[in-house]
OpenMM code with the backbone's topology and positions (N, CA, C; nanometers):
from openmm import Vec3, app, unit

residues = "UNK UNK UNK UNK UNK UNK UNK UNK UNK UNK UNK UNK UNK UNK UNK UNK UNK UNK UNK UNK UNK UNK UNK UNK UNK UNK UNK UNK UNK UNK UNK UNK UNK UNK UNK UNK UNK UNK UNK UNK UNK UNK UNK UNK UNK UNK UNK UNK UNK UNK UNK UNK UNK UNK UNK UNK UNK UNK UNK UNK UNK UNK UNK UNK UNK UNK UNK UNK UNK UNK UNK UNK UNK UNK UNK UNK UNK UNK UNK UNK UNK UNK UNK UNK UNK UNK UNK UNK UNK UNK UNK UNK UNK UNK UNK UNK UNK UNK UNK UNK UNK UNK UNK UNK UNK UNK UNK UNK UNK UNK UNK UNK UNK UNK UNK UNK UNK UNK UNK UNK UNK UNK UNK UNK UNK UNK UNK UNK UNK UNK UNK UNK UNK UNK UNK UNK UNK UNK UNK UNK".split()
positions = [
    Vec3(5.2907, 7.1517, 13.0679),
    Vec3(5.3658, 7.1684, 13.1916),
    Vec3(5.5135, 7.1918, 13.1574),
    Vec3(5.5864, 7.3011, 13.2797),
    Vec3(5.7412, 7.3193, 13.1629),
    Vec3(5.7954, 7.2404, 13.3217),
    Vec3(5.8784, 7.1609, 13.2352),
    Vec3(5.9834, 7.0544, 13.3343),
    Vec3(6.1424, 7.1047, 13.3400),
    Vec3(6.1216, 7.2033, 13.2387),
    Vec3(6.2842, 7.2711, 13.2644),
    Vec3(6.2720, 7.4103, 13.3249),
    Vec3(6.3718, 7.3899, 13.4078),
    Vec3(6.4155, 7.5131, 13.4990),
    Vec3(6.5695, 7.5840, 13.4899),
    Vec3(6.5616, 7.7145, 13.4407),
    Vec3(6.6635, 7.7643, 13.4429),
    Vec3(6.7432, 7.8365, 13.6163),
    Vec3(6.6417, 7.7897, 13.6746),
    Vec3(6.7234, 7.8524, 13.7877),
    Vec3(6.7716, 7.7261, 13.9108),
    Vec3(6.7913, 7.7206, 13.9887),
    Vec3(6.8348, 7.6162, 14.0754),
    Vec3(6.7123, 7.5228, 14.1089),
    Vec3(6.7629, 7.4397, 14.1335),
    Vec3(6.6078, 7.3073, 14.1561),
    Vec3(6.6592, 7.2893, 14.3147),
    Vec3(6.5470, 7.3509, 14.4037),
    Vec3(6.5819, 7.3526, 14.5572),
    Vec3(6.5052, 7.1744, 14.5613),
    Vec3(6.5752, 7.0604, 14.5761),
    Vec3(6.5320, 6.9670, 14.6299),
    Vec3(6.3974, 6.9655, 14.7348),
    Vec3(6.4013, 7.0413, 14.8363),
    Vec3(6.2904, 7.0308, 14.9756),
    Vec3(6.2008, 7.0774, 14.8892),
    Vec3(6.2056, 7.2211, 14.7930),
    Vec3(6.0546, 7.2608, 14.7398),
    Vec3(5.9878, 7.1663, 14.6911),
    Vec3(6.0713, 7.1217, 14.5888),
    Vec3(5.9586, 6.9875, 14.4902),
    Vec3(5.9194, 6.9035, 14.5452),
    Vec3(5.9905, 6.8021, 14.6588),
    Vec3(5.9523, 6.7394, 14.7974),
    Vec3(5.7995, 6.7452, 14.8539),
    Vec3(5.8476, 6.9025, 14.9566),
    Vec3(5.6968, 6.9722, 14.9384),
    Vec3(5.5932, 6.9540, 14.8840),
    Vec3(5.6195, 7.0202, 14.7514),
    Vec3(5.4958, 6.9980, 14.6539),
    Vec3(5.4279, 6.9055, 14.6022),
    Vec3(5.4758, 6.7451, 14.6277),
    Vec3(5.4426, 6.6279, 14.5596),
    Vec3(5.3861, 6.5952, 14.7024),
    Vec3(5.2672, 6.5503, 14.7290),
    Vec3(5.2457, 6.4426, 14.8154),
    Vec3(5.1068, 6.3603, 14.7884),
    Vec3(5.0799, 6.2403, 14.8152),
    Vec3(4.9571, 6.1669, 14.8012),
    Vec3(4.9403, 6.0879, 14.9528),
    Vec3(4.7858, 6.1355, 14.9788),
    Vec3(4.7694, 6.0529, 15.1173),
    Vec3(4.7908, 5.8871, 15.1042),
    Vec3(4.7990, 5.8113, 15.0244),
    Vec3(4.8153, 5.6511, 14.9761),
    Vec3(4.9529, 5.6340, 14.9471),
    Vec3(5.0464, 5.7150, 14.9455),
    Vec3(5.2111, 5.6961, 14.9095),
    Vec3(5.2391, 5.6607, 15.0378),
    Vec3(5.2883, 5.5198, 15.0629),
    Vec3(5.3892, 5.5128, 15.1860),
    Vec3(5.5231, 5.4766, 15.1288),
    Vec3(5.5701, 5.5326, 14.9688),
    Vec3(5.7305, 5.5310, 14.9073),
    Vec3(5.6998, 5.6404, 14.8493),
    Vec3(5.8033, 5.7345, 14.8609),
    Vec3(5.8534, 5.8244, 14.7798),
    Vec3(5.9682, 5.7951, 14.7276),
    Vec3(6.0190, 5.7990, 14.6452),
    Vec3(6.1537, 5.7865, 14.5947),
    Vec3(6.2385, 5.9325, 14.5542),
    Vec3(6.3013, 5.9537, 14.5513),
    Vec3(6.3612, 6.0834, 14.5380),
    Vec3(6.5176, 6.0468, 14.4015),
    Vec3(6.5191, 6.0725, 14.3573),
    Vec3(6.6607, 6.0793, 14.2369),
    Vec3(6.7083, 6.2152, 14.1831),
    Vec3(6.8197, 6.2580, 14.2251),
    Vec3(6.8816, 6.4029, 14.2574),
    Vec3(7.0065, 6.3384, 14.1285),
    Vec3(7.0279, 6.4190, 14.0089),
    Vec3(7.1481, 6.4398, 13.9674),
    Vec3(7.2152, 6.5426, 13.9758),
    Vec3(7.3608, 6.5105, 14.0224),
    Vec3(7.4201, 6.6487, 14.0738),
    Vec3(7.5577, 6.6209, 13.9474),
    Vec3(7.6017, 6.7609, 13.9020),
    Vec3(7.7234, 6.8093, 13.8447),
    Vec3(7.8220, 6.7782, 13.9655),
    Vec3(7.9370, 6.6698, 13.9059),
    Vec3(8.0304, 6.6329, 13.9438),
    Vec3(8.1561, 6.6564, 13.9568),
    Vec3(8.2623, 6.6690, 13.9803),
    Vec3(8.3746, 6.7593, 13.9753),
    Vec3(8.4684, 6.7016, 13.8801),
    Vec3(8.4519, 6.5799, 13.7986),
    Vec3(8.5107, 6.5485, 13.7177),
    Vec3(8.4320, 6.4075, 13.6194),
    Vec3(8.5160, 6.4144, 13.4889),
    Vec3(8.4438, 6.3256, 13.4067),
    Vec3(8.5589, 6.2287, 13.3572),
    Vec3(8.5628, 6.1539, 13.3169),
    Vec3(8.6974, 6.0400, 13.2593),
    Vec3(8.8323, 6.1129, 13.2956),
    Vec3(8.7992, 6.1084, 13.4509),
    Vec3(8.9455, 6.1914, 13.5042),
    Vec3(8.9626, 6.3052, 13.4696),
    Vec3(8.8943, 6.3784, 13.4221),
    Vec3(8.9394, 6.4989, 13.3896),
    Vec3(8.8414, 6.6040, 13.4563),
    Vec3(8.9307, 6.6943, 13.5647),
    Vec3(8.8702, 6.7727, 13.6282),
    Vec3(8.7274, 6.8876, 13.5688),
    Vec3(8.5932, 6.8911, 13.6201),
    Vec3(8.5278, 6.9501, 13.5694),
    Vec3(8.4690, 7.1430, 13.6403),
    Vec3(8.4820, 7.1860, 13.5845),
    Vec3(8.4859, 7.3394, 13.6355),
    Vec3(8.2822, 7.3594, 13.6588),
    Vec3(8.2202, 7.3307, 13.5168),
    Vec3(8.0726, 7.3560, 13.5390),
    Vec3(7.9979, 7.2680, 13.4468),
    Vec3(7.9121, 7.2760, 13.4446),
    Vec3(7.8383, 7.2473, 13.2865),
    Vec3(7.7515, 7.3131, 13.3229),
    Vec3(7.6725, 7.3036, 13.1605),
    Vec3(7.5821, 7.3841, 13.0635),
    Vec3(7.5034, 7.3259, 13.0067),
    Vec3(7.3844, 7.3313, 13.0512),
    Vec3(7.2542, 7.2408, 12.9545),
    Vec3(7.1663, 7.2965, 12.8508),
    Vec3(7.1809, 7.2762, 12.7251),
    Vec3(7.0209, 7.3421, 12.6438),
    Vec3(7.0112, 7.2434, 12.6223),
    Vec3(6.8509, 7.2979, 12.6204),
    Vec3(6.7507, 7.1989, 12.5667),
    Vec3(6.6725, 7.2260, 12.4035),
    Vec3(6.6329, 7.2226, 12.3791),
    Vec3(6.5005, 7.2318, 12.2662),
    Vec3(6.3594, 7.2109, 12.3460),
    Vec3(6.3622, 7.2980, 12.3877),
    Vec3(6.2339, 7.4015, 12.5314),
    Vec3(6.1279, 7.3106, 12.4998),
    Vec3(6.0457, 7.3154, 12.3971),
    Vec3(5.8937, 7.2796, 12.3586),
    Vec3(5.9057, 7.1417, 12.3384),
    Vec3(5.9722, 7.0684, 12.2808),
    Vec3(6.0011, 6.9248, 12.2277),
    Vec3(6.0455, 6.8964, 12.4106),
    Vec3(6.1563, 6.9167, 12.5040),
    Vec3(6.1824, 6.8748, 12.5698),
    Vec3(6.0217, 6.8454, 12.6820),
    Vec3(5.9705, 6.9281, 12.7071),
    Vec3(5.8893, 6.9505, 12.7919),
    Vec3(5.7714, 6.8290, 12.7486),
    Vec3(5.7679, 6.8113, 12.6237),
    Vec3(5.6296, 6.7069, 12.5288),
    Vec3(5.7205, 6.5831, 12.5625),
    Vec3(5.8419, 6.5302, 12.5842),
    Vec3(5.8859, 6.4212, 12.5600),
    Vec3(5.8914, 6.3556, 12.7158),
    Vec3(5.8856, 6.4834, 12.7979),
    Vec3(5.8864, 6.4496, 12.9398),
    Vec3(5.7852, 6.4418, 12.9912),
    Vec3(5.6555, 6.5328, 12.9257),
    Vec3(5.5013, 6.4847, 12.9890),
    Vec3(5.5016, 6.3302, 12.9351),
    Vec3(5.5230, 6.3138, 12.8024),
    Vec3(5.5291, 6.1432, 12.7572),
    Vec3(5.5800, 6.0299, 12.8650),
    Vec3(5.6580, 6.0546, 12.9175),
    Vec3(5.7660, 5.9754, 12.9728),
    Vec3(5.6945, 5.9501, 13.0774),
    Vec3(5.6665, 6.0504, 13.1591),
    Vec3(5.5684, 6.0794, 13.2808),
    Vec3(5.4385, 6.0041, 13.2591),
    Vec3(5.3293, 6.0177, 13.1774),
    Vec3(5.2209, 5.9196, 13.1315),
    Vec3(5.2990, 5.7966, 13.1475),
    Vec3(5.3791, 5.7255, 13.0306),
    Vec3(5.3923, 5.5664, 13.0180),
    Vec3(5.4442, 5.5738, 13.1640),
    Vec3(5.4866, 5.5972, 13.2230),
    Vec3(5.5509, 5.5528, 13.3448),
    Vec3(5.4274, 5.5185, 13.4624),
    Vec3(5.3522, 5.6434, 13.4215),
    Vec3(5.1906, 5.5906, 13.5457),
    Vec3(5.1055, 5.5468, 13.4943),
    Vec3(5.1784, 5.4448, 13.3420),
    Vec3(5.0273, 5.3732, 13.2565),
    Vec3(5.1338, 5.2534, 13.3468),
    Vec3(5.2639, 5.2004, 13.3069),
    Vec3(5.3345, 5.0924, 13.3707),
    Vec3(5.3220, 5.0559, 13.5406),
    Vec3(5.3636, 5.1480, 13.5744),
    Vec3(5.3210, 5.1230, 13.7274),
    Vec3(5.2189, 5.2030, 13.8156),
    Vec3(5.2068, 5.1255, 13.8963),
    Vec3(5.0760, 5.1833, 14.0208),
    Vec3(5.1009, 5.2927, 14.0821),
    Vec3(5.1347, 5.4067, 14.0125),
    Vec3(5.2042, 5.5063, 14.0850),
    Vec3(5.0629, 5.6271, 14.1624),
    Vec3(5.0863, 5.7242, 14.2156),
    Vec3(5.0034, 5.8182, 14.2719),
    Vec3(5.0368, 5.9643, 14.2244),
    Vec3(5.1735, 5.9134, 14.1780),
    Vec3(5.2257, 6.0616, 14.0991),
    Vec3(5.3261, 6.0339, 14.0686),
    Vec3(5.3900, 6.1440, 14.0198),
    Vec3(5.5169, 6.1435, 13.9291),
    Vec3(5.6059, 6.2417, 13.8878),
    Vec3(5.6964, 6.2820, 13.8980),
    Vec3(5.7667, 6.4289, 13.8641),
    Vec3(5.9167, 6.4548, 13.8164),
    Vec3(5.9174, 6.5062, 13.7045),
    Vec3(6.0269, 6.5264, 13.6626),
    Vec3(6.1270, 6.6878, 13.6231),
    Vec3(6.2101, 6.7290, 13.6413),
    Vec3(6.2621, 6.8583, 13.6313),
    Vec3(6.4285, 6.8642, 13.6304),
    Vec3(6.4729, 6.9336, 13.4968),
    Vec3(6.5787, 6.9010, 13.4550),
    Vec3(6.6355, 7.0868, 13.4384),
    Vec3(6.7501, 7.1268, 13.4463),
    Vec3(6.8188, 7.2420, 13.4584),
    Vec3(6.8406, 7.2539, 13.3085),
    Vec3(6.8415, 7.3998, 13.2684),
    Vec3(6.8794, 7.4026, 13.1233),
    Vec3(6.9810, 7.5624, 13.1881),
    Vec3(7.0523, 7.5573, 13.1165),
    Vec3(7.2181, 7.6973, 13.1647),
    Vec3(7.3281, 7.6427, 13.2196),
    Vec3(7.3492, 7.7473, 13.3419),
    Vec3(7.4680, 7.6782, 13.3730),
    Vec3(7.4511, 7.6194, 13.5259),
    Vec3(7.5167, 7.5194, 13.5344),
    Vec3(7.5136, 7.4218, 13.6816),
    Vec3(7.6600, 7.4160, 13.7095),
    Vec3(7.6770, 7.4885, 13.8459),
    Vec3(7.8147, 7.4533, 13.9178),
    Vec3(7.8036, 7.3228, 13.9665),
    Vec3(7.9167, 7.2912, 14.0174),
    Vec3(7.9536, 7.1608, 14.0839),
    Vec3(7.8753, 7.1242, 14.1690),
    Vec3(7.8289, 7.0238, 14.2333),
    Vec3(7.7656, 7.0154, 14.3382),
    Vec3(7.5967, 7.0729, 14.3218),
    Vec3(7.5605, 7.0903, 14.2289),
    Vec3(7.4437, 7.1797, 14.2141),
    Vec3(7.3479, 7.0296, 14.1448),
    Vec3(7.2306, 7.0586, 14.1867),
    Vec3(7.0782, 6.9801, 14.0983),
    Vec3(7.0891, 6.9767, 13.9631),
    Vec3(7.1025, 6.8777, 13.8816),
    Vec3(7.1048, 6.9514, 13.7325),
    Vec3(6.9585, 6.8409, 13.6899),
    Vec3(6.9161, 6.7549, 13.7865),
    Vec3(6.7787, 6.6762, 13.7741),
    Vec3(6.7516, 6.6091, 13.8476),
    Vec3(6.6044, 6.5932, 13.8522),
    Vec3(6.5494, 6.5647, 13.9711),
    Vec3(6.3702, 6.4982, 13.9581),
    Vec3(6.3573, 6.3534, 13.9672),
    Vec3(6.2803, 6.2346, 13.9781),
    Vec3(6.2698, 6.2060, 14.1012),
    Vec3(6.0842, 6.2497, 14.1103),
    Vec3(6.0530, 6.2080, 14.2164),
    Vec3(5.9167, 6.0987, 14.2060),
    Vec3(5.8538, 5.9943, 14.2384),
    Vec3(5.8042, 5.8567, 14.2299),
    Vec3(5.7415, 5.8214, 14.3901),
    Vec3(5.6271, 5.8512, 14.3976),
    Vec3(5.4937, 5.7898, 14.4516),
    Vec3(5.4009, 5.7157, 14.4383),
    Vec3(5.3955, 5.5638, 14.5144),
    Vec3(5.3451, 5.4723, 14.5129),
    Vec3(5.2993, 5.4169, 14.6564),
    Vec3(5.2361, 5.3526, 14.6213),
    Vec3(5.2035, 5.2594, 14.7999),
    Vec3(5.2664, 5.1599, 14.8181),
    Vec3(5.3909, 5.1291, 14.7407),
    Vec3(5.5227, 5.0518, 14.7592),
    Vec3(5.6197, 5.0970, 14.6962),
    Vec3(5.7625, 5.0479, 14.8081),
    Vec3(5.8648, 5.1270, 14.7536),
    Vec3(5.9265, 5.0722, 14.6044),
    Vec3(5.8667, 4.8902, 14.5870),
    Vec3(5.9461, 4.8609, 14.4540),
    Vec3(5.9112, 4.9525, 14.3455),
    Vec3(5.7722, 4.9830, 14.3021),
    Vec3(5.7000, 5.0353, 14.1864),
    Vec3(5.7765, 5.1883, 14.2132),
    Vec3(5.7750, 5.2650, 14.3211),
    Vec3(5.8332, 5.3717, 14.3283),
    Vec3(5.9753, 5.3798, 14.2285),
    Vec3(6.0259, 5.2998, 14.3085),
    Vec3(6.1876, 5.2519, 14.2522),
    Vec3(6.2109, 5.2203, 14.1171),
    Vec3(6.1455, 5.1440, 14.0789),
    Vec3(6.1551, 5.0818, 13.9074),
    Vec3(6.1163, 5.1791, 13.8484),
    Vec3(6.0139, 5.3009, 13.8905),
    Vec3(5.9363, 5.3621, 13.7844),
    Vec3(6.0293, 5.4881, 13.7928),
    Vec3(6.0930, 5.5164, 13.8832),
    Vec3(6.2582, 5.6052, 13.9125),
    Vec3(6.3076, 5.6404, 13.8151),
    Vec3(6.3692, 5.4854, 13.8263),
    Vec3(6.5095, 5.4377, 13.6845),
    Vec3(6.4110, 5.4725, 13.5923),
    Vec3(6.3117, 5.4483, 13.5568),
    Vec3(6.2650, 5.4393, 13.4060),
    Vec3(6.2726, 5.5541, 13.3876),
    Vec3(6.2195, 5.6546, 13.4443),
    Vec3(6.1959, 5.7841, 13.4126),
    Vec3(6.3529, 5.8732, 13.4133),
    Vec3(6.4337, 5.8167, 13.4798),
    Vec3(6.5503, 5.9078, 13.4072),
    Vec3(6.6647, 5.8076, 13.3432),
    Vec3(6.6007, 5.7257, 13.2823),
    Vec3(6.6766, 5.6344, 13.1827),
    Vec3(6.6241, 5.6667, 13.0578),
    Vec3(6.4943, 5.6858, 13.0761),
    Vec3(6.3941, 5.7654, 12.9360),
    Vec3(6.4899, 5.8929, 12.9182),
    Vec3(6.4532, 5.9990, 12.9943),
    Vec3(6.4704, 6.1258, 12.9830),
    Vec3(6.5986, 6.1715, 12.8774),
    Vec3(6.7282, 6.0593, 13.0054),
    Vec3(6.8606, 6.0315, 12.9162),
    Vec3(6.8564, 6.0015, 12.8059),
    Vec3(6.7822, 5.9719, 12.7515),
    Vec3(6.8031, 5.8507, 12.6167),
    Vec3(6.7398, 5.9659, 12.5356),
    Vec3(6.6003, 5.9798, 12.5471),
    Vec3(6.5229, 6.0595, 12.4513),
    Vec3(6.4791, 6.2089, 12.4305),
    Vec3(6.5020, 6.3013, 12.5720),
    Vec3(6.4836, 6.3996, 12.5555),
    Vec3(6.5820, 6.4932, 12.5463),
    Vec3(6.5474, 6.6029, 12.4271),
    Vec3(6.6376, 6.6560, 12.3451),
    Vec3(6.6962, 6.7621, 12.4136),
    Vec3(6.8336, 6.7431, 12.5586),
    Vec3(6.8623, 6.8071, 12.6322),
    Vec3(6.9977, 6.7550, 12.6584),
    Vec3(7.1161, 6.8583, 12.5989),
    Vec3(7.2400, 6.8230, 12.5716),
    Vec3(7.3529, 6.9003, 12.7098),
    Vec3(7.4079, 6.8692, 12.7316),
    Vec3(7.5171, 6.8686, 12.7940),
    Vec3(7.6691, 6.9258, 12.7951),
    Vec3(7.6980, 7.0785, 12.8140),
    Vec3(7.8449, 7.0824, 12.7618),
    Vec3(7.9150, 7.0671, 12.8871),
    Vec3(8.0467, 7.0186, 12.8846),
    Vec3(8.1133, 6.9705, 13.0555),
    Vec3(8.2199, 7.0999, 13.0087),
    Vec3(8.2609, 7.2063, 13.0993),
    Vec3(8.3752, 7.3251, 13.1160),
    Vec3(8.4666, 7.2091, 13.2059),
    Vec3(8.6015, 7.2153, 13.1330),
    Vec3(8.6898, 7.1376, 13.2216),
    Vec3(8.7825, 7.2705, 13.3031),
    Vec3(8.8436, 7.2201, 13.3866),
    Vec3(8.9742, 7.3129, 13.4419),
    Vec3(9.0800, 7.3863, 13.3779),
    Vec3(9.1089, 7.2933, 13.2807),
    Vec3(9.2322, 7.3272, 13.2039),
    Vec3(9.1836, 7.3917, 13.0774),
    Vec3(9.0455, 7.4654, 13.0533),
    Vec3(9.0499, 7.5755, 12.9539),
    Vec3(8.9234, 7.5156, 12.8462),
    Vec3(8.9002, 7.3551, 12.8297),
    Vec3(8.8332, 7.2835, 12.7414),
    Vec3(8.7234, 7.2840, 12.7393),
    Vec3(8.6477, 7.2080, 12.6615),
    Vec3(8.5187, 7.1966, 12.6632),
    Vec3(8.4536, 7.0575, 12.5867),
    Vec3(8.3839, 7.0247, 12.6328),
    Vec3(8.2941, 6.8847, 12.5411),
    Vec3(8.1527, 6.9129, 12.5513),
    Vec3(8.0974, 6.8677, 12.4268),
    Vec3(7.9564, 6.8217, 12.4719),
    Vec3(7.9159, 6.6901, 12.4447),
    Vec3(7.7930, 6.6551, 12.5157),
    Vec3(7.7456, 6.5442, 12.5252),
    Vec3(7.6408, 6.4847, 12.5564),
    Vec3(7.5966, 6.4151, 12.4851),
    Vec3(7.4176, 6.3640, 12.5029),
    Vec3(7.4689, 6.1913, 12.5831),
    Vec3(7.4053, 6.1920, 12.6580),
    Vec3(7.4060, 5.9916, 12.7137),
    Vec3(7.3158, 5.9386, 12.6355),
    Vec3(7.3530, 5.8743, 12.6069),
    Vec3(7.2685, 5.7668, 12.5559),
    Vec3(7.2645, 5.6321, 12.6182),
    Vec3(7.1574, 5.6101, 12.7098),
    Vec3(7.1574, 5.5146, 12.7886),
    Vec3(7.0088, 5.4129, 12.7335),
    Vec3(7.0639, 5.2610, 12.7347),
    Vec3(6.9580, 5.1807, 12.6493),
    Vec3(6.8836, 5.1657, 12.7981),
    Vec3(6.7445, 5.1766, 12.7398),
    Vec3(6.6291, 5.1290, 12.8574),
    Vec3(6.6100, 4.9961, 12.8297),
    Vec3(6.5705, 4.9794, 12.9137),
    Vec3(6.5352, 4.7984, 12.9243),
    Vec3(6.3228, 4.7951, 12.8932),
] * unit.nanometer
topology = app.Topology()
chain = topology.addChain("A")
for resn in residues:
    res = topology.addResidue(resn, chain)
    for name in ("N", "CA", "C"):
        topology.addAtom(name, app.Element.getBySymbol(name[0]), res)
């Protein structure tokens, strides 16, 4: 299954497309490109990935997450190019027949993603610069 999308991630489609008659929680988790990073104004960013490895580390993530909780489904989709401001750059969505398991299994799945899948980050600032950057965020 490919979880990266080079073109815009329309929120309502994927919405759409996920449903289970036994889900009364959906959870929804939208990351959007922000207009700035440690104060410093941001113009766009730019995501590559490592295509084949990314896509295997996110079906992974996706399994342990509906071996851990009671889920009905599960979905993950992350932007690889360029993302203006204000734009989807990822997007976790979590179906369960309660909203906690929905919720916990959320965070996990883009606390994983952050941490382990091989999908980097360059931030375009205002003033001409550039950084890149992987998060590294510890899962619990």
């Amino acid at each position: 299954m490919n979880y990266l999308s080079e073109t815009n991630i329309n929120i309502i489609d994927y919405i759409d497309k996920i449903h289970h008659p036994k889900a009364g929680a959906v959870v929804v988790f939208c990351g959007e490109a922000r207009n700035h990073n440690h104060d410093k104004p941001v113009k766009y960013l730019e995501y590559e990935a490592h295509t084949s490895l990314a896509n295997k580390v996110i079906n992974e993530i996706i399994k342990e997450t509906k071996k851990k909780w009671k889920l009905h489904d599960a979905f993950c989709a992350h932007r690889t190019g360029k993302v203006n401001i204000s734009e989807t750059a990822v997007i976790v969505i979590t179906l369960s027949s309660h909203r906690k398991e929905a919720y916990e299994a959320n965070q996990f799945i883009i606390n994983k993603l952050k941490h382990e899948a091989p999908i980097w980050k360059k931030e375009y600032y205002t003033d001409g610069t550039t950084e890149w950057s992987k998060e590294l965020i510890k899962t619990e």
